[in-house]
Structure formats: structure tokens, C-alpha cells
matplotlib code that plots the C-alpha trace (Angstrom):
import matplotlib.pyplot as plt

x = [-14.2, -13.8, -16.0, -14.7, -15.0, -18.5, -20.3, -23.4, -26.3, -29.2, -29.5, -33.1, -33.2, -35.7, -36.3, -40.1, -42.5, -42.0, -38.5, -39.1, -41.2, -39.2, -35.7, -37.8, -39.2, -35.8, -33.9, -35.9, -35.9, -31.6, -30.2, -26.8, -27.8, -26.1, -28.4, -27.8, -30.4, -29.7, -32.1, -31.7, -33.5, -32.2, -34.8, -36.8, -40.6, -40.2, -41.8, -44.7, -44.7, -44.7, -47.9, -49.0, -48.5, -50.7, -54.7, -53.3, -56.2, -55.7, -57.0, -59.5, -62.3, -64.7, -65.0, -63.6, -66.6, -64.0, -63.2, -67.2, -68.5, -71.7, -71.5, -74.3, -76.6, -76.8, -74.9, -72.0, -68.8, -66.9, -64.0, -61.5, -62.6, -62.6, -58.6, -57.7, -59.3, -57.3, -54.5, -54.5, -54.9, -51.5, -50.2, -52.0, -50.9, -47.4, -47.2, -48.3, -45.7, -43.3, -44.8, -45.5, -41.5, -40.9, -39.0, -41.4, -42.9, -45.7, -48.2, -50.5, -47.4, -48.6, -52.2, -55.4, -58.7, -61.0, -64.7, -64.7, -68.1, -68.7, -71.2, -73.2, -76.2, -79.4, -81.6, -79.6, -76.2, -78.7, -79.9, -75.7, -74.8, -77.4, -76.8, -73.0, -74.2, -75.9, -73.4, -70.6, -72.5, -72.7, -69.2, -67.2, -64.5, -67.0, -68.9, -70.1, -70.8, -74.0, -76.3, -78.2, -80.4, -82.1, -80.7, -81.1, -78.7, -76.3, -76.1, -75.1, -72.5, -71.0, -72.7, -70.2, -70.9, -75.2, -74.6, -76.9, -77.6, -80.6, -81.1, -84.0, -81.7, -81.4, -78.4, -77.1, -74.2, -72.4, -70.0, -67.8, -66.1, -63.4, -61.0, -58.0, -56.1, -52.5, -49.3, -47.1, -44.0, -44.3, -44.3, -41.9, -39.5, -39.8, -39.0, -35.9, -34.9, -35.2, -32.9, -30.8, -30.4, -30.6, -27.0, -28.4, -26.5, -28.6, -27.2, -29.1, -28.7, -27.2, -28.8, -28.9, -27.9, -27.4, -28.4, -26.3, -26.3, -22.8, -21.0, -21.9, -25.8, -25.3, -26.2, -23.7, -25.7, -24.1, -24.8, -24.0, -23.3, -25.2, -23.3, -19.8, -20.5, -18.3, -19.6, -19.3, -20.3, -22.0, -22.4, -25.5, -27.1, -30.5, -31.7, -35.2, -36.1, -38.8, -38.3, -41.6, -42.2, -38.4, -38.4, -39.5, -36.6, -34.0, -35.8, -35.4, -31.6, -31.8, -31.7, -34.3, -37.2, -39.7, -39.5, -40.2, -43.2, -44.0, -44.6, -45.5, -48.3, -47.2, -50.8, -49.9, -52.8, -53.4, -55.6, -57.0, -56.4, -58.4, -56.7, -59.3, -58.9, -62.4, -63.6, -60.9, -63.0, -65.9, -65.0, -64.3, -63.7, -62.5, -65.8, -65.0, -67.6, -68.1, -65.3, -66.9, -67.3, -64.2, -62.1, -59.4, -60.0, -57.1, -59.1, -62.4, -63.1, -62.5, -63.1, -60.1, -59.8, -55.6, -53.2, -49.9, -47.5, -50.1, -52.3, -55.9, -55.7, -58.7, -57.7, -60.5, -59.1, -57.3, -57.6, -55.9, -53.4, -50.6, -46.9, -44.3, -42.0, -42.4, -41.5, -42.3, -38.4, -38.1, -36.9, -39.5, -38.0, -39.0, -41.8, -39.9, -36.6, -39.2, -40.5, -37.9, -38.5, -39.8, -42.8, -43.2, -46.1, -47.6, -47.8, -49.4, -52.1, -52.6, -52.5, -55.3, -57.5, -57.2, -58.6, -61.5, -58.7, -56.6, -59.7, -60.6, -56.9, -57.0, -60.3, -58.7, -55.6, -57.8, -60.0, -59.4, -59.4, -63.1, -64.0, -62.2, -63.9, -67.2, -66.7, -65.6, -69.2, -70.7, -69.3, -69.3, -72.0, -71.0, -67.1, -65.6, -62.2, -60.6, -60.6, -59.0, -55.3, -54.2, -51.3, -49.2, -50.3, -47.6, -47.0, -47.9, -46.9, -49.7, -48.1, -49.2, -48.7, -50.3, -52.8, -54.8, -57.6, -57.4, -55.1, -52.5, -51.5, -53.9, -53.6, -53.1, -54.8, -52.9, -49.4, -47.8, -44.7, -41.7, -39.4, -36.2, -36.8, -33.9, -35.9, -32.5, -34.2, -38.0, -39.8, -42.2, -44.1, -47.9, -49.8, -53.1, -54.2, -50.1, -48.9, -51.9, -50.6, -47.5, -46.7, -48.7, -46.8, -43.2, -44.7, -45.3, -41.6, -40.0, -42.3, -41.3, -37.9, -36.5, -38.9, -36.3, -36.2, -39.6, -40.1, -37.4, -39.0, -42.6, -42.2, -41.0, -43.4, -46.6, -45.1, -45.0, -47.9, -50.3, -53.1, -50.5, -51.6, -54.7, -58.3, -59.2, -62.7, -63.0, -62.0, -63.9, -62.9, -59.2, -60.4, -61.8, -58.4, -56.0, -57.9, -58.6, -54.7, -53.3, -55.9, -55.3, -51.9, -51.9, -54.2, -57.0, -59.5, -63.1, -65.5, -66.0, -66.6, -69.0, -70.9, -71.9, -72.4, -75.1]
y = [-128.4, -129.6, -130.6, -134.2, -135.5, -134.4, -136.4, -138.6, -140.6, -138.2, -134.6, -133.9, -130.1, -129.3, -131.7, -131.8, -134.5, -134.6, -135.0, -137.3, -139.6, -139.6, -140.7, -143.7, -145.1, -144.9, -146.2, -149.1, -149.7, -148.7, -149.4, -148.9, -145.2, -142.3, -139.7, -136.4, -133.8, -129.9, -128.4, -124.2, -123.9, -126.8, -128.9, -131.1, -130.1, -126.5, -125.2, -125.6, -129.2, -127.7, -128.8, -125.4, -124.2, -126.7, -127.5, -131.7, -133.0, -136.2, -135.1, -137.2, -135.1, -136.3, -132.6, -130.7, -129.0, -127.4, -130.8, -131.7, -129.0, -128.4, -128.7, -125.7, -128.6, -128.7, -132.3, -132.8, -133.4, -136.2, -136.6, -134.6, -136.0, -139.8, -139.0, -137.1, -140.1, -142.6, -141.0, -140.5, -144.3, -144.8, -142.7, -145.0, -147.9, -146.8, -145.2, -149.1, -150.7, -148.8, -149.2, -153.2, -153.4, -151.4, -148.9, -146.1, -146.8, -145.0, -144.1, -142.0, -139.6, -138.4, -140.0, -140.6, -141.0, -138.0, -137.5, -135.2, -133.1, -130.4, -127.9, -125.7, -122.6, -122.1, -123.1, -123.3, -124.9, -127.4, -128.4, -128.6, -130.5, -133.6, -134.1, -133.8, -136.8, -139.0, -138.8, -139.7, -142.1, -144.8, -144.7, -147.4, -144.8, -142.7, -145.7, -144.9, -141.1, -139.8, -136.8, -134.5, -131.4, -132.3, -129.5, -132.6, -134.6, -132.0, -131.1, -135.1, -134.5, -130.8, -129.6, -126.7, -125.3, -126.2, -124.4, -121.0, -121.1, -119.1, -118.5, -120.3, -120.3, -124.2, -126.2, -129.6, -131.5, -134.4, -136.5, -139.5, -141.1, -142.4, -139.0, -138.4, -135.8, -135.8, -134.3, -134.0, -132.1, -135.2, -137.6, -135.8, -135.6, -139.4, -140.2, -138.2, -139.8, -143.1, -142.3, -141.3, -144.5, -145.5, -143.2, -140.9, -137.3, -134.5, -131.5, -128.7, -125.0, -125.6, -122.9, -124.0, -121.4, -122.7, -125.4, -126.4, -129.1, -130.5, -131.3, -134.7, -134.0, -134.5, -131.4, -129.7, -128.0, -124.8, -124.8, -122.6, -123.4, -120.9, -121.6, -120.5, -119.1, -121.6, -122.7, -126.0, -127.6, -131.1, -132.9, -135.6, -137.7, -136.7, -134.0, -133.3, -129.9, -130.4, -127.0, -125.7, -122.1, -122.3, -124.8, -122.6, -120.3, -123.2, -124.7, -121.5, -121.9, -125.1, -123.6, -126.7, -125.6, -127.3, -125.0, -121.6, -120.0, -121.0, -118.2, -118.2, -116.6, -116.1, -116.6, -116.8, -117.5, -116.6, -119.0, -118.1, -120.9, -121.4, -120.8, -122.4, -125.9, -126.1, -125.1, -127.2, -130.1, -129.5, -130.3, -133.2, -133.1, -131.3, -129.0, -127.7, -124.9, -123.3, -121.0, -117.3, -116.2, -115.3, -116.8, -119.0, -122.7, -123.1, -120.5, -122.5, -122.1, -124.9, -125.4, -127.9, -130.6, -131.0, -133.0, -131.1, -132.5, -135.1, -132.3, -131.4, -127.8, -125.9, -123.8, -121.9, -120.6, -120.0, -116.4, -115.5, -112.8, -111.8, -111.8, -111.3, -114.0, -117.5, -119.5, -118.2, -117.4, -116.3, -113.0, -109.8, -109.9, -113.7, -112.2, -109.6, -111.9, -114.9, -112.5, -113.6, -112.7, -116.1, -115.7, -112.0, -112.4, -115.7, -113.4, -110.1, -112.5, -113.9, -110.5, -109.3, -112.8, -113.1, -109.5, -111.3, -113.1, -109.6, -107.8, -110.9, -111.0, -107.7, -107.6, -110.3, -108.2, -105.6, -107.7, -106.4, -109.5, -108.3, -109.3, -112.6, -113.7, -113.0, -115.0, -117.8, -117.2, -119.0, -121.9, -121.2, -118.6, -117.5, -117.6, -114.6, -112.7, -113.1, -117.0, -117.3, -115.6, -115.4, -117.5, -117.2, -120.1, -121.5, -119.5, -121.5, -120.3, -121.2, -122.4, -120.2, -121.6, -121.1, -124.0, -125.3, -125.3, -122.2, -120.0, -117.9, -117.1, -119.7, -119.9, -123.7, -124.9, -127.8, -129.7, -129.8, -131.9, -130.5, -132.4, -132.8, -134.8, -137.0, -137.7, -136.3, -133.4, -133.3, -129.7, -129.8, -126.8, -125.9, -126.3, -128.3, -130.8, -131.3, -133.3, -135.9, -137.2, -137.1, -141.0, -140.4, -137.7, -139.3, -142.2, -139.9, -138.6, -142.0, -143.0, -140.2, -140.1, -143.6, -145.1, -147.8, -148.8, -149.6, -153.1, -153.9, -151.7, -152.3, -156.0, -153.8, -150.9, -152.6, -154.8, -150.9, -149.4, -152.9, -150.8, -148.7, -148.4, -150.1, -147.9, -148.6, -147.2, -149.9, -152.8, -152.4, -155.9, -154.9, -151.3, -152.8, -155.4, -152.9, -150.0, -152.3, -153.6, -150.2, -148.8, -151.2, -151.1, -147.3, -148.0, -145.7, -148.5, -146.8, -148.6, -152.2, -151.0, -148.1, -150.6, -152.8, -150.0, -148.9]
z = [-111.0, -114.6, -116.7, -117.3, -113.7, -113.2, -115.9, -115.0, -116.4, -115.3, -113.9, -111.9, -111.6, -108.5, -105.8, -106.3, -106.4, -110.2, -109.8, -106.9, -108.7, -111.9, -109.8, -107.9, -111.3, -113.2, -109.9, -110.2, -114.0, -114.2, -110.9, -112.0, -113.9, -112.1, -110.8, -109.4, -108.3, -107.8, -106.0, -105.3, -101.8, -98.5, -98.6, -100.8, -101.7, -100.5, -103.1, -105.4, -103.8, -100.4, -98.4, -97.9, -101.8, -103.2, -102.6, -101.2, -102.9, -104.9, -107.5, -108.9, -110.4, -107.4, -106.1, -109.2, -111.0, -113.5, -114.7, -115.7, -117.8, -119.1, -123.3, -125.2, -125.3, -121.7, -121.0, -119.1, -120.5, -118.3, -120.7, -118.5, -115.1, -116.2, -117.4, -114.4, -112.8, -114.1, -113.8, -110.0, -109.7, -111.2, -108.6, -105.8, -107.8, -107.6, -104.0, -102.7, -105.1, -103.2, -99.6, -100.5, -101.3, -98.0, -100.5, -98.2, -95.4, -93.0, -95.9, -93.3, -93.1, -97.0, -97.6, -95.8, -96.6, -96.9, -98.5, -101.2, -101.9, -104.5, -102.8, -105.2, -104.7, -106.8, -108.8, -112.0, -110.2, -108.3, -111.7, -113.3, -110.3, -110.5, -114.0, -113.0, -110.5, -113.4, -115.5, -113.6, -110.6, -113.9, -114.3, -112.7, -111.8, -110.0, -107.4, -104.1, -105.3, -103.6, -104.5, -101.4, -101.9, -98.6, -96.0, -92.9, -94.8, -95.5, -91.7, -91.1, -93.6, -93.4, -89.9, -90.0, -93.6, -92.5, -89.2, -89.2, -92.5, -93.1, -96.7, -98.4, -101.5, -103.0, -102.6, -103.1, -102.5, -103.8, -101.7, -102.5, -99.1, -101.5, -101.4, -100.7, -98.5, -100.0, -98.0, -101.2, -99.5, -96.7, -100.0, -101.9, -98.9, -98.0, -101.7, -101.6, -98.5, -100.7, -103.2, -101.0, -100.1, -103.2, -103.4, -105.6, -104.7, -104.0, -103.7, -101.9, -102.1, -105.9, -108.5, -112.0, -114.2, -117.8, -120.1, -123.3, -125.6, -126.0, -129.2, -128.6, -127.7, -123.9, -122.1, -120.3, -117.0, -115.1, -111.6, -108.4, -105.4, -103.2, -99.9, -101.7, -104.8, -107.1, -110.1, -111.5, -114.6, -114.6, -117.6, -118.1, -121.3, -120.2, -118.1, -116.4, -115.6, -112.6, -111.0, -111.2, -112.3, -112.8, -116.0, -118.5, -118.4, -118.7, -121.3, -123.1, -122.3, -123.9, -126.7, -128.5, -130.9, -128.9, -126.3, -129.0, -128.7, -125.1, -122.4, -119.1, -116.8, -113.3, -110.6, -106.9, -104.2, -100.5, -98.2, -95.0, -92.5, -89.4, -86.4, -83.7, -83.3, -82.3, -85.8, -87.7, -85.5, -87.0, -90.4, -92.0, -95.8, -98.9, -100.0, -103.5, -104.8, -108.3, -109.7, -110.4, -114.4, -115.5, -112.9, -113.6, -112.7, -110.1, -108.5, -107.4, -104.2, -101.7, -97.9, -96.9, -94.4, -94.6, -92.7, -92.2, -89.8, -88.5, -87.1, -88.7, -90.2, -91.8, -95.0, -97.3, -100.8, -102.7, -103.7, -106.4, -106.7, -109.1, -108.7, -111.4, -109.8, -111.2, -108.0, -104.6, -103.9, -107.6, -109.2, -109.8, -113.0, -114.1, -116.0, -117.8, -118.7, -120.2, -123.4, -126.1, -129.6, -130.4, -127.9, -127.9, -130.2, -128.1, -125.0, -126.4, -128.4, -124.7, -123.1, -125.5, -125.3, -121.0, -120.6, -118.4, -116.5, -115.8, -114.5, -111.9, -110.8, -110.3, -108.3, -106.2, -105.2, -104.2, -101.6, -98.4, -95.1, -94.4, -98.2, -98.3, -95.3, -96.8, -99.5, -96.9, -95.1, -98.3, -97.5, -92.8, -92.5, -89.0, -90.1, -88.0, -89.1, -85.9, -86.3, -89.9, -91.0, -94.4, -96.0, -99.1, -101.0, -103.7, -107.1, -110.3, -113.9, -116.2, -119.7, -122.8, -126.4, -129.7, -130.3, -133.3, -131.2, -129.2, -131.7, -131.0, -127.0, -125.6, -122.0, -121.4, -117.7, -116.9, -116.9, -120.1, -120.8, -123.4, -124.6, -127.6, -130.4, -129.4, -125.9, -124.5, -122.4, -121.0, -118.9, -117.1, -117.5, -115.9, -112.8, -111.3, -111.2, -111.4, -108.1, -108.1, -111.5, -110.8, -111.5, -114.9, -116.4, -115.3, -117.0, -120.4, -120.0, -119.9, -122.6, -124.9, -123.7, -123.7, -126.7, -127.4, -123.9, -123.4, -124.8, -122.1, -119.2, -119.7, -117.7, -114.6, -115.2, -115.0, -111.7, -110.2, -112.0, -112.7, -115.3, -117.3, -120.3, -120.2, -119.5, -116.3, -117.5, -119.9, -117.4, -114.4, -112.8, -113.4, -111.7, -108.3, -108.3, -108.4, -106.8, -103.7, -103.7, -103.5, -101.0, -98.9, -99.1, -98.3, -95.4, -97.1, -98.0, -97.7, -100.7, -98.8, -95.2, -97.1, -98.7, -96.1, -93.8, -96.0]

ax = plt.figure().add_subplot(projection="3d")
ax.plot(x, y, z, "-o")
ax.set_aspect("equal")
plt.show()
């Protein structure tokens, strides 16, 4: 095929929920904008968006310890959770735009409600996780949180985590009926079935190879057609590259000095899921503990109430492991083939600081079933091997970039968007809490991308996305409005029927 005949507006590479979400928003701000997606395996959200690769929590720092930490002076630092906050409501915000405008329907295939509880042991956690409570219970964001260390009331609310627990040890709880269990391979597969209709072309099985400006700053995108092996060469004014663990080397094949000095650290998990239906009964929520010293924090361990395929499933993890690929159907040699010369020196900086990091990854690949379970019976004391099978768990590449802050090779936890000078190219590099922000960080990429079209988009935005731009925090009449809307529109309303069942 020639180059001429296969130009287009926009080029989405990976169909994944960041792609997903970034084709629904443009399809309704530019109808008429051609879009095409490429996408290497044969479905959509088959990989890190796949239900069983990522943790389905929203993400909205009810549960996450990682996201409160305790400062030297002993207070808690909230910054983190109020933004990862506030940015999952401009997800909920824009999955009930699109479920109001019957653009989706069925919300319980991809959301339901789901209490979320941080769960801590001793003395000293006890202590971390009531101020944790203070600070955040205050904080319109955060309503409707409550705070247990009495064992009777724990049983009433995690009977199977209470069940023979016989250590006089401390422990406390905090749980906020206002979570979220989130299928996003279900939401990512019902949005590409939207722009489907929408006649956006997805083509499946289709490898992208190569990224390179053209003379007249398009890109000109190489792509392979895995069924056949041809290789074509579409040409696009702006491209996306949403595929994952996969984006980083692209970017590199872009060629644009924003993406120099970037590396990549590959961390795969495992879970062990429970395979008796009678235990998976038992529990009813997403119980999310303390990460060990030295872990990293997509590592914190979490006992999992998930919905996947409209049947309850139990999962405990993740564990952590190490695999040089940077997607789960990537290449041993991803690793390897992303040291250039202009990161060489960002990776062996990173090498040297993460030594802590290395040593836990490397205890984790060493844990035999037996061990992994025991680490499970802190959270179900009587948990017994026989009931619970491991599961690959999705691989994540964690970004690494020299940083005022952090200095040279600081590993970056988080999702971090790249993008040309000209707006004409945007990667999406990084991992949790990822998915759950989805709608904010498309919202960051059109913003950066498309500065002049804002004034003339921003009408339409805040019609999908009614807070954008405006601190939800700060407003907390405008917070209940639109929080209340867009539950109810998702069918996951909880903070009324809670408060006058109290």
C-alpha cells in the first residue's frame, strides 16, 4: 500500500483503556476527525488493561496507604490521595456522560460498588492509620470514611480476614462503602465497540514497528500486519502511543528530545486466586494492607473482591516478580534493546540507587506457593494452599528519568505523559494508579496537545467532564452535585442510602 492513500487525522497505537478513552473524548469534540487504532494482539484490553493484569480498583486513595504517607514530623501527607481522588471522579463524571447519552450502556458490566478498607497490624501501624483517618475523614473528598480497632466490629465487616484469628497483636481498620470495583478490559472493550460505531477502523493483529516524523511534521507510522506479514505505512497529524510497556520504545523511534533520557524498569506480578466459591462468598471488599520496607508500591498487598465476567472471584496479591519483557506478550530482549546512549547513564544511576528494590524482587521470585500463602494468612488466617492457584498478573514498566528532585535515574511510581513540543505526538509511559485516571490523563494530552483548540472545546469538555478544571476539594457543593449525578447514573450510588441507614 502506498503511502499517499493511507493518511488520516489520528493514529491510537494499542487498544487500551487509554487509547479507548482518548478516541471517545476526541469523537465527541471532532466528529468528522479520522481515527484509526492498530492494536498487535485480537482483541481490545488484552493487555495491561486486561481485568486480570491490573488490581480493578478505582483508584481513589480510600484503601491506598502508599498514597498517605507519614512526613519525619509524624503527620500525614494527603497531597497525593486528595489528586488521585479527584481525578477518579473525572473518570465517573465521564463514564455517566457517556451512559446518560446512551453512547455505553449496562454500567454494572465495568463498575459496581464495593467498600474499600485499609487493614493494618501493631502498635505503631494502629497509631499511622488513625491519624491517616483524621486527616482525611475532614476532607470532603473522603465522607462516610470510618475508623475500627475493635475486633467485634471488624468480624461484622471482614468475617473472613477475623475468622480464627488468634493473635493478641493490635489492629485496625478503615472502611469507606463508597469504592469501587472496576472491570477495565469490560470498559475498555465496550468503548471500542463505540467507536466502532462511531466508524473509527481498528485494526487487530497490526504490530507497529516504526515512528518518523515526516518532512512536513506528520508522523509517518510503519505497521505489520501479523496475519500476512505485509507492511504498510500509515501516515497521521497526531499520533498516540497507548500501548503500555510498548510506548517507550516507539517514543524512542520517534526520534523527539523529549523522550531522551527516559528508561524503563520492567515488574511483572503473580496473584493467587481463590478457587472455592464458598470462600470467594465470604468476602466482600477490596482490603489493602501495608507494603513491606523496601517494596515497591504497586506491590502492597491487597485481598480483592473482583467482578470478572459477572462472577465474584477472590484474588490476594500481587507478588512481585521480574521479567525482562515490557508487555506480557513482549520480547526477552525489551530490556536490553531500550539502553540507548542517551539513557545509558539514567539506567546505571537507577541500577545503583534501587539496590533495596533488586534485592526484594529477587526475594519475591524466590517464594515458593507454600510462602506466598503465608503471607496471604495475614490477611485469612486459616487460608489453605489447596484452595488458592497462582496467576500471571499484567507486566508494568516503571518510567525512570533524571529529576530535580530525585537526581539522576530516579525511578518514577506513577503514569507519566511525553509529549513533542508541537503537541503533534503524546506517550504514555508508567503504571498505577494508571487505568482509574484514565479520563484525567487523556484530558492532560488533549490539553497539551491541541492548546489552540481548547477555547473552542472547553464548552463540550465540561458537558462530559462537569468539574474539569475546577478543585473539587475546594467546592464541596459542586463535589456532592456531580459525584451524586454520576453515581447514580452508573447505578453505584452508596453515600445517601449509607447515611440514613446509620
Amino acid at each position: 500500500m502506498s503511502n499517499g492513500q493511507n493518511k488520516t487525522d489520528v493514529i491510537l497505537v494499542g487498544a487500551g483503556i487509554m487509547s479507548a478513552t482518548l478516541g471517545t473524548f476526541l469523537k465527541e469534540l471532532v466528529p468528522e476527525w479520522d481515527i484509526k487504532v492498530f492494536e498487535k494482539l485480537d482483541t481490545a484490553g488484552d493487555e495491561s488493561s486486561n481485568e486480570w493484569n491490573n488490581a480493578g480498583t478505582g483508584h481513589s486513595a480510600l484503601c491506598e496507604l502508599n498514597y498517605t504517607p507519614q512526613k519525619p514530623d509524624g503527620s500525614i501527607d494527603i497531597k497525593k490521595a486528595i489528586n488521585v481522588n479527584e481525578q477518579f471522579q473525572l473518570s465517573l463524571q465521564f463514564w455517566s456522560y457517556l451512559v446518560k447519552n446512551n453512547l455505553i450502556s449496562n454500567p454494572e458490566d465495568f463498575v459496581r460498588p464495593l467498600p474499600h478498607m485499609s487493614l493494618v497490624h501493631g502498635e505503631e501501624n494502629v497509631e499511622f492509620l488513625k491519624k491517616r483517618f483524621e486527616a482525611l475523614s475532614n476532607n470532603p473528598l473522603f465522607q462516610g470514611m470510618e475508623f475500627s480497632e475493635d475486633p467485634e466490629k471488624l468480624k461484622e465487616w471482614i468475617p473472613l480476614v477475623m475468622e480464627d484469628r488468634t493473635s493478641n497483636e493490635p489492629i485496625a481498620a478503615t472502611k469507606t462503602d463508597a469504592g469501587t470495583d472496576v472491570n477495565f478490559g469490560a470498559l475498555t472493550r465496550i468503548l471500542f465497540k463505540h467507536l466502532t460505531e462511531k466508524n473509527v477502523e481498528i485494526a487487530y493483529k497490526h504490530n507497529v514497528t516504526n515512528v518518523k516524523r515526516a518532512s512536513d511534521g506528520s508522523w509517518n507510522v510503519t505497521v505489520k500486519n501479523l496475519a500476512n506479514g505485509q507492511v504498510e505505512t500509515h501516515n497521521a497529524k497526531f499520533v498516540f502511543l497507548g500501548a503500555g510497556g510498548g510506548s517507550l520504545h516507539l517514543l524512542q523511534k520517534s526520534a523527539i528530545p523529549e523522550g531522551k533520557h527516559i528508561g524503563g524498569f520492567p515488574v511483572s506480578g503473580l496473584w493467587l486466586v481463590c478457587n472455592n466459591q464458598e470462600i470467594v462468598e465470604k468476602h466482600h471488599a477490596k482490603v489493602y494492607g501495608k507494603a513491606k520496607v523496601g517494596a515497591p508500591p504497586m506491590s502492597v498487598p491487597h485481598l480483592d473482591t473482583r467482578f470478572i465476567n459477572n462472577k465474584k472471584a477472590l484474588l490476594f496479591g500481587p507478588f512481585a516478580g521480574f521479567s525482562p519483557k515490557f508487555l506480557k506478550s513482549g520480547s526477552n530482549l525489551d530490556l536490553i534493546t531500550s539502553v540507548k546512549p542517551h539513557n545509558v547513564l539514567t539506567m546505571l544511576a537507577a541500577g545503583v540507587k534501587e539496590m533495596t528494590l533488586t534485592k526484594y524482587l529477587i526475594q519475591q521470585l524466590m517464594l515458593s506457593k507454600e510462602q506466598r500463602v503465608e503471607e496471604l494468612r495475614e490477611f485469612i488466617p486459616n487460608a489453605k494452599a489447596e484452595d488458592w492457584e497462582i496467576v500471571i498478573a499484567g507486566q508494568r514498566v516503571q518510567v525512570i528519568k533524571d529529576t530535580e528532585a530525585g537526581g539522576k535515574g530516579t525511578l518514577q511510581f506513577g503514569t507519566e505523559v511525553v509529549t513533542a513540543a508541537d503537541g503533534s505526538i503524546a506517550a504514555l509511559l508508567g503504571a498505577s494508579p494508571g487505568a482509574s485516571t484514565a479520563t484525567s490523563v487523556m484530558l492532560q494530552v488533549i490539553k497539551k496537545c491541541f492548546p489552540e483548540r481548547m477555547k473552542e472545546w472547553e464548552p463540550k469538555i465540561k458537558e462530559m467532564v462537569p468539574s474539569f478544571g475546577i478543585s473539587l476539594m475546594e467546592n464541596p457543593e459542586l463535589l456532592e452535585k456531580v459525584h451524586t449525578a454520576a453515581t447514580e447514573m452508573l447505578g453505584i450510588h452508596l453515600i445517601e442510602s449509607k447515611q440514613t441507614a446509620n
